[in-house]
C-alpha positions in Angstrom: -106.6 90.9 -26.9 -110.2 90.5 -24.9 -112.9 89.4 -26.4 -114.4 92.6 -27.1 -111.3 93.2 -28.9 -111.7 89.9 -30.8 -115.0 90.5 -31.7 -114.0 94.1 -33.4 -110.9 92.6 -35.2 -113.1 89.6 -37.1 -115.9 92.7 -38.0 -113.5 94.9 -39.3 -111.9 91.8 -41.1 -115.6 90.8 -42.6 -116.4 94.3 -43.1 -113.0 94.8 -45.1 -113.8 91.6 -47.3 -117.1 92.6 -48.1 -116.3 96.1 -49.0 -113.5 94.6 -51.3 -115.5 92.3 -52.6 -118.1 94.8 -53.7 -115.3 97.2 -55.2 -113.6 94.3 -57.6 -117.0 93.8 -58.9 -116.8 97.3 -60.2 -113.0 97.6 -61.1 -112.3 97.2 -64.7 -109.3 95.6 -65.1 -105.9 98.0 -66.3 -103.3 97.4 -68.6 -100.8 95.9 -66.1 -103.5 93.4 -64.4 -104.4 92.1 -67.2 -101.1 92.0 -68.7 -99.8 89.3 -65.9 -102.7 87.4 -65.9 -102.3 86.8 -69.6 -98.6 86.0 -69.1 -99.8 83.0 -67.1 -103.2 81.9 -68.7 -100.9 81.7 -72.2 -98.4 80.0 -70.9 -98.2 76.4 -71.4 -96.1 75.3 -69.0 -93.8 77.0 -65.9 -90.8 76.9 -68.1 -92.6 78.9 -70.9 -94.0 81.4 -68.3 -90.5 82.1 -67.5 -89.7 82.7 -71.3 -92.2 84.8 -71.4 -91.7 86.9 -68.3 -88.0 87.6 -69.4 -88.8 90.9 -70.4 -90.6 91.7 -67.4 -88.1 92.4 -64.7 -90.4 91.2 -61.7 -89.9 88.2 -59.5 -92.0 85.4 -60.8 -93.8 84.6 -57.9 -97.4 86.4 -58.6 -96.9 85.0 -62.2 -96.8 81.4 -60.7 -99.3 82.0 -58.2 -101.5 83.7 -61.5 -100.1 80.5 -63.7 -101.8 78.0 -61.1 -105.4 79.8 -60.8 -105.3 79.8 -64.7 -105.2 76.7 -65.4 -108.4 76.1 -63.8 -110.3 79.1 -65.1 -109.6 81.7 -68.1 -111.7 84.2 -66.3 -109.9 87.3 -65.0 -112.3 87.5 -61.7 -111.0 84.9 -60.0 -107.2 86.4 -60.0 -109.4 89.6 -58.6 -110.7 87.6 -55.7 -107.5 85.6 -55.0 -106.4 89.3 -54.7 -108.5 90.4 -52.1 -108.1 87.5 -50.2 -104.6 88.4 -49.9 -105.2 91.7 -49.3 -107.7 90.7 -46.4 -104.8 88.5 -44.7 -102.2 91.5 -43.9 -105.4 93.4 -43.1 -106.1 90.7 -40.3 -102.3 89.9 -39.6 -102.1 94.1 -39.1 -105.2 94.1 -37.3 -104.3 91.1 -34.9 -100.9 92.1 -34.5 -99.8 95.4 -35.0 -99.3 97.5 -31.9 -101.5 100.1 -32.5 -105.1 101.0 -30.9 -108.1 100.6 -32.8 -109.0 103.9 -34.4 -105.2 104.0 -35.6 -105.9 99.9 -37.1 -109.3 101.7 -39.0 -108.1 104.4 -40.5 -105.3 102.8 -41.7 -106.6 99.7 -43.5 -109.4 101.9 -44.9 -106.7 104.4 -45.8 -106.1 104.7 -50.2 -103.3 102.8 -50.6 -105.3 99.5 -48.8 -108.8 100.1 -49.5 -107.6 100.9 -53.0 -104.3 100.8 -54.8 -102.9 97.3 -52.7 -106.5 95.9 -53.0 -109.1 96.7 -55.9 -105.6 96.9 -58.5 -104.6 93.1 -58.3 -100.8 93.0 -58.7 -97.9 91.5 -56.9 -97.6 94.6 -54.4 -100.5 92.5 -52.4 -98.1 89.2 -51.4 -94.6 92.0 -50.6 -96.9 94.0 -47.9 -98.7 90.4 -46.3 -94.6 89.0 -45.9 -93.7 92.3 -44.6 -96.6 92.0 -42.0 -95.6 88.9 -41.0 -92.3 90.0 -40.0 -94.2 92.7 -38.3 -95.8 90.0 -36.3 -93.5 88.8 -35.0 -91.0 91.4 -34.5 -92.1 91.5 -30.8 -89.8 88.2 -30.6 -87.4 89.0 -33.3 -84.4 86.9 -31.3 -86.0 83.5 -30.8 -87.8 83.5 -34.1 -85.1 85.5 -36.0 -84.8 82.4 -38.6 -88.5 82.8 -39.7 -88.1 86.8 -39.6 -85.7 86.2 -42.0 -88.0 84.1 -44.0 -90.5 86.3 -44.2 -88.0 88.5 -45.8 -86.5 86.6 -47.7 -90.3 86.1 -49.2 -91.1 89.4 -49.2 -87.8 90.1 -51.7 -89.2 88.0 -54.2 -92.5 89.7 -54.8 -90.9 93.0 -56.4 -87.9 95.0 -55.9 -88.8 97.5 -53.9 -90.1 95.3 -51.4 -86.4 93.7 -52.0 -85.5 97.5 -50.8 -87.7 97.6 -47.3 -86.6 93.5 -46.7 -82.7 94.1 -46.9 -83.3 97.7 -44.5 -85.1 95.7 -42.1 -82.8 92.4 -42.2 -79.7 95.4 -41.6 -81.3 96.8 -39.1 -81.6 93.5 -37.2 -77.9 93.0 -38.4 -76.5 95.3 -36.5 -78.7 94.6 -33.4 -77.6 91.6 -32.9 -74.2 92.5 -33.3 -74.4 94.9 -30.8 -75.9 92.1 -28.2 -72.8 90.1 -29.1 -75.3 87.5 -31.2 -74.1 87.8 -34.7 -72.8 84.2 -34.5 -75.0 82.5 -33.1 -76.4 79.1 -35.0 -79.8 81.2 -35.6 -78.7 84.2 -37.3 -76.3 82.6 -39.5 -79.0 80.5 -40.9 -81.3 83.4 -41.0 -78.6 85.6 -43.1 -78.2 82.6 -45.3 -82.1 82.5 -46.0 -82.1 86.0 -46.5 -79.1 86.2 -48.2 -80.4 83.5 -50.6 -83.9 84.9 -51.1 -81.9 87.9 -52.2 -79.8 85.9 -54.4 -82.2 84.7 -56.5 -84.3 88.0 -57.0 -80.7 88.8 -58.3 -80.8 86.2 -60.7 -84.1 86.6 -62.4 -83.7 90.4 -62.7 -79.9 89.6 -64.2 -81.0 87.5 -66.7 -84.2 89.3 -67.9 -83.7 90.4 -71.6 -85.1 94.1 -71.5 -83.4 97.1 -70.8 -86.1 98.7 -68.8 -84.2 98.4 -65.9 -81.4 101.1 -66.8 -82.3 102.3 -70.2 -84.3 105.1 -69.0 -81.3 106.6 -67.1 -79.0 107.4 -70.2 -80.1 110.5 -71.7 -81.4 112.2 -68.8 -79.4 115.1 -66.9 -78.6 114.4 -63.1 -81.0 116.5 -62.2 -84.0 114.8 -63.7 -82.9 111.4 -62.4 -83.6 112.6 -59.2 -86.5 114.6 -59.8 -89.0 111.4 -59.7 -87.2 109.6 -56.2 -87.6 113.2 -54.3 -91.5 113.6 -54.9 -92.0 110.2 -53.8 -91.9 110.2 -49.9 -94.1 113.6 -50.6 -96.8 111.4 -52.6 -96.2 108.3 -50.2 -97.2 110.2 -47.2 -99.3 113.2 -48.4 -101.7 110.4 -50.7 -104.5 113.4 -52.3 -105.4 112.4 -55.7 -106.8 115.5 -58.1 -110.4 115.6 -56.9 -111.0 118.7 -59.9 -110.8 115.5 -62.5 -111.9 112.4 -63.3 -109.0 111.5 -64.0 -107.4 110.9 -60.2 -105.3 107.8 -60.4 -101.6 108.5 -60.1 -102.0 112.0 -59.4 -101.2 114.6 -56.4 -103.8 117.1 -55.9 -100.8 119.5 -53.9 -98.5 119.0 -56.7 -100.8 119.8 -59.8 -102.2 122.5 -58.2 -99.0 124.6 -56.3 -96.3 123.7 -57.6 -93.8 125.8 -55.9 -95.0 125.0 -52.5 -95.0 121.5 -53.0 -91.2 122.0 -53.9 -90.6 123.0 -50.5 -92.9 120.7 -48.8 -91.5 117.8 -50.8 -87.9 118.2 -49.3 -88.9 119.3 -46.0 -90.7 116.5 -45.6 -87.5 114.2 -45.4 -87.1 115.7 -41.9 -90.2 114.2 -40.8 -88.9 110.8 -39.7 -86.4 112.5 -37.0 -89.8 114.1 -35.5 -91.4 110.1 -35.7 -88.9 108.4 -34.3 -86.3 110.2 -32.2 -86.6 107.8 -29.8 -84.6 105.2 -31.3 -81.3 104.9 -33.6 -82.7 101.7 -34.9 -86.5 103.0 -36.1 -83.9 105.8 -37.6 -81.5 104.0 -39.2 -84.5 101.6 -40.8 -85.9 104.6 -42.3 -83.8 106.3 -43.4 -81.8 103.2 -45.3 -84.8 102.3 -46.6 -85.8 105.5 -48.0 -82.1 105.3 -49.3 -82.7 102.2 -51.4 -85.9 103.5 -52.5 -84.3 106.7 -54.3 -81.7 104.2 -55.5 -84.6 102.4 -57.1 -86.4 105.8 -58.9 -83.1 107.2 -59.7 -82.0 103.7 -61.9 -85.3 102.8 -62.8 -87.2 106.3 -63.5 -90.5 104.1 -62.5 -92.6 107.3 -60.9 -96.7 106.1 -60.0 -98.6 106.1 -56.9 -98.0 102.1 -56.2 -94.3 102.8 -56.2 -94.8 106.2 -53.8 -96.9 104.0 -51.7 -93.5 102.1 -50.6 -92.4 104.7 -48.5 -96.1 104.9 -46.4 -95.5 101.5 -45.7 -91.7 101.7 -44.3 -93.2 104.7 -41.9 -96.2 102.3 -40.8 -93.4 99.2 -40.1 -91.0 101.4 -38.7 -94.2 102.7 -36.1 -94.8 99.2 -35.4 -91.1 98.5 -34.8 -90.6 101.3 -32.8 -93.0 99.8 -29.8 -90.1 97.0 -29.4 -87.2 99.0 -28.7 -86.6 101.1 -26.2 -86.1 104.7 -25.6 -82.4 106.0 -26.1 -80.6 109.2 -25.0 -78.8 110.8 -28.3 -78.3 113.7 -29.6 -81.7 113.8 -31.8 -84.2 113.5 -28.8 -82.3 116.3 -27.1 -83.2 118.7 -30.0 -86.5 117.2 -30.4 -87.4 117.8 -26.9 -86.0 120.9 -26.6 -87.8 122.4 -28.9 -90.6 120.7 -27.8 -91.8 119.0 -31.4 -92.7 116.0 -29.7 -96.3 117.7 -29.1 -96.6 117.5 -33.0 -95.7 113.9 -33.4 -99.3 112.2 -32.7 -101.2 115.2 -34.7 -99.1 114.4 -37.6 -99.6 110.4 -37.4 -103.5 110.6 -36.8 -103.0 113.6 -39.7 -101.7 111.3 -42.1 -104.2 108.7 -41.3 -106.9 110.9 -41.6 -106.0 112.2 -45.6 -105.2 108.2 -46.7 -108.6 107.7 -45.1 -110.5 110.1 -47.1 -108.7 109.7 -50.3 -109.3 105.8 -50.0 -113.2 106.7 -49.4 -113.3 108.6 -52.4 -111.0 106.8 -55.0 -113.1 103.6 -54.2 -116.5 105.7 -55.0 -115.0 107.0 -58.2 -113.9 103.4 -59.2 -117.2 101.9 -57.8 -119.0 104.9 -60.3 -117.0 105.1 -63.3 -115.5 102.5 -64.9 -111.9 102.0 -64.2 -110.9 101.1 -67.8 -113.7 100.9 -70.9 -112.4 97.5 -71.6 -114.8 95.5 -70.0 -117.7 98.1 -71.6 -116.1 97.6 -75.0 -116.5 93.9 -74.9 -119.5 93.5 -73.1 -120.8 95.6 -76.5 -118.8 93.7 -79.2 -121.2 90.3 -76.9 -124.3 92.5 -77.4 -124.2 92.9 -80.7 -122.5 89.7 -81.5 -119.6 91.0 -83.2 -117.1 89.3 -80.9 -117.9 86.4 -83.1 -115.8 88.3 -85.6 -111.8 88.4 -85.7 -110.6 91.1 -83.1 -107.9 93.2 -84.4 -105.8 95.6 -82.4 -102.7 97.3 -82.9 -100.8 96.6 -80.0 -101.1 96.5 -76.0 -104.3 98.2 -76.5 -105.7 94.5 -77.1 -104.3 93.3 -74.2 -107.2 93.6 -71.9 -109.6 93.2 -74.4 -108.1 89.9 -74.5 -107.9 89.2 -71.0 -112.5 89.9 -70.7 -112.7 87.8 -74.0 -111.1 84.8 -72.6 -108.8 84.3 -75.4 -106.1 85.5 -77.8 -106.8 88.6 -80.5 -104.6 89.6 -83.3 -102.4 92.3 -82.7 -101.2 94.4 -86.2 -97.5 95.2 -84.8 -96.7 91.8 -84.2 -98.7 90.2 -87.1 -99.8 87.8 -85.7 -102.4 85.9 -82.7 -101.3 87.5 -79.1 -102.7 88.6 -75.7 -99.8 90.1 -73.3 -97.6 92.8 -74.1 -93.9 92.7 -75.8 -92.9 96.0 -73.7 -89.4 96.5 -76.0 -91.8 96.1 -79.5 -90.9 99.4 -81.7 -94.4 99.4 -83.6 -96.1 101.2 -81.0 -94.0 104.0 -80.4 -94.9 107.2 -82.9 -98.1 105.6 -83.5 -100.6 108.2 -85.5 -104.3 107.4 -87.0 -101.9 107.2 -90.2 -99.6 104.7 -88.9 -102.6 102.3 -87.3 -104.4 102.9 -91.1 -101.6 101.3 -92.9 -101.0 98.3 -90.9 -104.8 97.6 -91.1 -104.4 97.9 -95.0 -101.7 95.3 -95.2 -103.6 92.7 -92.4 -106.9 93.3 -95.0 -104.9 92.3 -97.7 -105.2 88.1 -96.7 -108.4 88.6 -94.7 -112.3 89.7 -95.7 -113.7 91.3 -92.8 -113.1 92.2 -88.8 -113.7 94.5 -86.2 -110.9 96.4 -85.1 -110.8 97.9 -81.1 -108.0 100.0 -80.2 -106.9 103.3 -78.6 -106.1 104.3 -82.1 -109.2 106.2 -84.4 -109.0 105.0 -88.0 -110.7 108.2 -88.9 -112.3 111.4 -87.1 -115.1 111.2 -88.6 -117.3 109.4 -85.3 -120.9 110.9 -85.4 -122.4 108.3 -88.0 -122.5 105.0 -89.1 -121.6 105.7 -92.7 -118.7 103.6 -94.6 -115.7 105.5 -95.4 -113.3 103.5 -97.8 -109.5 103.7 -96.9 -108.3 101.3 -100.3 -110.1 100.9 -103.2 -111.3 97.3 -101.6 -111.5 98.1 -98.2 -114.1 100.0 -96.1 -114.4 101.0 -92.6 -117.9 101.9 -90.3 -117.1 103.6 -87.0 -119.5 101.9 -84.9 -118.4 103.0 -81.0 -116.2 104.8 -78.9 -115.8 104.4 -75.0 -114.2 107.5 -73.4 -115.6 107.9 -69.8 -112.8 105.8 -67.7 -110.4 106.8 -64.6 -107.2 105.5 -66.2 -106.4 108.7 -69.2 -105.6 107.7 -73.0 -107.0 104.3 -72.8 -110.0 105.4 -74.9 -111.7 102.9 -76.9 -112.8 102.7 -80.9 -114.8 100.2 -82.4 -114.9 99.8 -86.3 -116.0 97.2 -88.7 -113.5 96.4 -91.5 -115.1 94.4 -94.8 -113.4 94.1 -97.7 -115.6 95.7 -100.9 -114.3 97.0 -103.8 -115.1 100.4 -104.2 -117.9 101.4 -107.5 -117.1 103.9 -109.3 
């Protein structure tokens, strides 16, 4: 790399900090972000956070990384900008590495899924795709460094399963090359399969011992058929990244698959063709893939998880598999015969710079819309309860709905379901499922019967009646005033209501 070429990386580095930068100062915090970070900032010590991520299914190591920034500052933004500085490393281990010219480096890190869903929306995805990178880095000299390959993946395993998915496809891959150069006992790649193997082993043990059923519960009363429904559409979404422009409501969407159905049901199974167009050249890039997509239809068809951040997996093996590709060599087989008989290789750059091109635009306009609109109305909601000081009052939610409202008011609101003083979620609680205006009513009318007054902020109305300020009594001691609702987020359903609860008796 010249100078010129230095220069261009550090700009593009800058530039991709600031932009990031600017975007989490306009990105409300979701459920799921806030959710962790509470996890950690309640958590007294690294032996309760693993009590209390037992029910989580995730690897603990964004919890621990989340647990140490918390216990020097309650305040969600910092876990935001830890974030993007994560996110800005792969960008500059990709940009400084990868073997790709520049306007294939721009689009790409500028594309949705790293302008957007792996940057602004702070989760543990962030830490799996900067490991994965840094095997990429080194790839190039995958034999003498194949004990710090392995490393990397072995990291990269314990950030979230699916990354556990694109770890072991890669580590197999490099398996069976170095069988086939006679190397598979060497000193160095026993000790790296040992690394790996362990880094495996002890994903193993902290999904084995987690005490929800998420995992395979979803799977049991579902034909065959729809267990594969949501692994099939994901290489489509992956690739083909358009969010649903007509709404507001864009995030985890597919503009081709709300809109045309039946041709997206052709589209989304021819598509598992394109890889033999991408990488005929190789048996290795192949078989990486293609295991790899494997694993990842494994993973939808136990877990039934279907969202963009999941889809976004399988962009990410193509992109490593591109990368990849430049250190093997070209091999006569069967494959490139057909490919380049037919001559489809003419199609394989439009398609690459193709795919670029949508991520691109979708990431410049699902940044705008988040920069715009707010993401969630939590951070609106509690900026009014400040204003108008009622957050000086008790907060009472029903459920997960408090959740972030807990995370922006820096501390612990009481949550109706559990009866009690909580921030993060209990995901296997049964008081939030069925929950009516009815339902959310009567649990207010026993919390009301030990306490005078509140304000209550939830999803869930306590009555329709919105337009004024009047009182509106739901006992014969206990009145309610609607006072706000926020509705004009991205994320759908996560609508806010703001009442004030005082008990009165009622005159007659």
């Amino acid at each position: 790399m010249n100078s010129t070429e230095s220069k261009y990386m550090y700009f593009l580095t800058l530039l991709f900090f600031a932009v990031s930068v600017m975007g989490i100062l306009h990105h409300e915090l979701w459920l799921d972000e806030a959710h962790h970070w509470l996890l950690a900032r309640d958590s007294n010590s690294i032996s309760d956070l693993y009590n209390n991520t037992r029910s989580e299914g995730h690897p603990l190591m964004w919890n621990l990384l989340l647990y140490t920034i918390t216990r020097f500052t309650s305040n969600p933004f910092w876990m935001q900008l830890v974030h993007v500085v994560i996110s800005t490393s792969f960008v500059l281990v990709f940009l400084k590495k990868a073997p790709f010219n520049w306007v294939f480096k721009t689009l790409f890190i500028f594309g949705y899924f790293f302008i957007f869903e792996y940057n602004l929306i702070s989760r543990n995805y962030g830490l799996g795709i900067l490991f994965l990178f840094l095997a990429g880095s080194i790839f190039k000299d995958r034999n003498s460094k194949f004990i710090l390959l392995c490393v990397y993946l072995a990291l990269a395993s314990n950030t979230h399963i699916l990354f556990s998915v694109v770890a072991f496809a890669l580590f197999l891959t490099l398996l069976v090359e170095q069988f086939q150069n006679k190397q598979f006992f060497k000193i160095q790649t026993v000790l790296g399969c040992l690394i790996f193997v362990s880094g495996l082993f002890l994903i193993g043990i902290q999904i084995q011992t987690t005490e929800s059923d998420w995992l395979l519960n979803p799977i049991q009363s579902l034909s065959f058929d729809e267990r594969l429904k949501h692994g099939i559409v994901s290489l489509f979404e992956g690739l083909i990244a358009i969010p649903n422009f007509t709404t507001l409501h864009f995030w985890n969407t597919n503009f081709v698959i709300d809109n045309n159905r039946s041709s997206a049901a052709v589209l989304v199974v021819l598509i598992y063709l394109l890889p033999m167009v991408l990488f005929y050249k190789n048996k290795k890039t192949l078989f990486f893939v293609y295991i790899a997509l494997i694993g990842t239809q494994i993973f939808f068809y136990i877990t039934q998880r279907t969202a963009v951040r999941f889809h976004g997996i399988n962009y990410i093996i193509i992109i490593l598999a591109l990368w990849m590709e430049q250190y093997y060599g070209s091999e006569n087989f069967k494959l490139k015969e057909i490919v380049t008989r037919f001559r489809l290789i003419l199609f394989r750059k439009p398609i690459i710079y193709l795919l670029l091109l949508i991520h691109f635009f979708s990431g410049i306009y699902a940044y705008s819309v988040d920069y715009i609109h707010p993401f969630t109305s939590a951070k609106q909601t509690v900026d009014y309860l400040k204003n108008e000081d009622l957050d000086s009052k008790e907060i009472v939610s029903v459920t997960c709905d408090g959740t972030i409202i807990s995370a922006y008011l820096e501390r612990k609101v009481y949550f109706l379901c559990s009866n009690g003083y909580q921030s993060f979620c209990h995901w296997d609680s049964d008081c939030d499922r069925d929950l009516n205006q009815q339902k959310s009513v009567e649990l207010l009318k026993q919390y009301m019967k030990n306490h005078t007054n509140c304000v209550y902020v939830s999803y869930y109305p306590l009555s329709n009646a919105q337009k004024n300020s009047s009182w509106q009594f739901i006992t014969d001691d206990v009145k309610i005033r609607f006072l706000k609702k926020f509705d004009i987020n991205i994320v759908n359903n996560s609508y806010y209501y703001v009442f004030e609860v005082v008990k009165e008796k009622r005159s007659f």
